[in-house]
N, C-alpha and C positions, 0 to 999 in steps of 0.2 A: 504494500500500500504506500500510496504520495502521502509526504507530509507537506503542507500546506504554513507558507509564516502569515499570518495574521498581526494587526498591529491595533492597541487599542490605549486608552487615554488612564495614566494614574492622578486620579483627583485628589487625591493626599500630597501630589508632589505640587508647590505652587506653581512651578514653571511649564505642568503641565503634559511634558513630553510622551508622544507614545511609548509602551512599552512593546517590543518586540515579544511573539508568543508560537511556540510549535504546536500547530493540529494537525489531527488527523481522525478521519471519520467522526468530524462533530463534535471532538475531543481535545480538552489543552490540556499540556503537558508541565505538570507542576512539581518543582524538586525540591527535594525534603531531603533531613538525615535521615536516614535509618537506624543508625545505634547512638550509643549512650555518649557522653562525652560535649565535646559543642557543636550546639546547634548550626542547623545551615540559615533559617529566616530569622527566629527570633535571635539570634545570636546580632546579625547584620541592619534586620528591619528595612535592607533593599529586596524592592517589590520584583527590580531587573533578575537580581539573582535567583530567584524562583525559577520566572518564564524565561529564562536565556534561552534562544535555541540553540546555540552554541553549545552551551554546558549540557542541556540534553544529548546531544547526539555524545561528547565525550567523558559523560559522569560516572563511570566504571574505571577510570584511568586517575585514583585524584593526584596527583602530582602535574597533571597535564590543566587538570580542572585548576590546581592554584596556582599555577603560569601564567594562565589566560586570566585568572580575574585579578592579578596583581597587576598585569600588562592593562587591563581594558578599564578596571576599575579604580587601579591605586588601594586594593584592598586584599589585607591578610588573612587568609583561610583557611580553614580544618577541610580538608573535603574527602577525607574517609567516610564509605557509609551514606553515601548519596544514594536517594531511589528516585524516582518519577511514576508517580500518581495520573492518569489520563481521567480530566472530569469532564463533564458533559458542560458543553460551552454555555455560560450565561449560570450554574452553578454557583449559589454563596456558601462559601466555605473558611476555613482560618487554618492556620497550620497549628496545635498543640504542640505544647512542649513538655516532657518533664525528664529532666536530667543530662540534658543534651538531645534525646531522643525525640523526635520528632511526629506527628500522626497529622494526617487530615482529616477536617471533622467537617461534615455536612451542616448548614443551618437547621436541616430539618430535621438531624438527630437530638436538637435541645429541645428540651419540653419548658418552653416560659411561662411566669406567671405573669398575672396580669392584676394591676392594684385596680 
């Protein structure tokens, strides 16, 4: 299957800029840590380093993964234990943490209350 870049607006960032995103079939491609230690989003709180597709296609390599986001980013990285999650586009989601380890959580997994 074609992967597809898609480009879409961070309205957290003030400046605005798109942020580049890998799909495929309907799906973006979102990277998380997987083991314990430090985190990949909450660690960072950039929105790029998630949906890079860059870092998707080489996040099994991490030495190569923190080449490339020292070069593109100016930033220093844990990237042991990287996975990619594919969500269904338009999905609200957050990335959980606890202990470095990483999870994707659906909005529609929370049960709110409501005052």
């Amino acid at each position: 299957m074609l992967y597809n870049y898609t480009k879409s607006v961070d309205f957290s960032n003030p400046n605005r800029k798109p942020i580049d995103k890998l799909t495929k079939a309907g799906k973006v491609a979102v990277i998380y840590s997987n083991v314990f230690g430090t985190a990949w989003y909450n660690h960072h709180h950039c929105l790029r380093l998630v949906f890079d597709p860059h870092i998707v296609l080489i996040h099994q390599n991490p030495r190569e993964v923190e080449e490339y986001v020292q070069e593109v980013y100016r930033q220093e990285v844990y990237a042991d234990g990287l996975a990619v999650a594919w969500i269904a586009l338009g999905s609200e989601f957050m990335i959980q943490e606890y202990d470095g380890k990483e999870s994707v959580v659906y909005k529609e997994d929370f049960s709110w209350i409501t005052a």
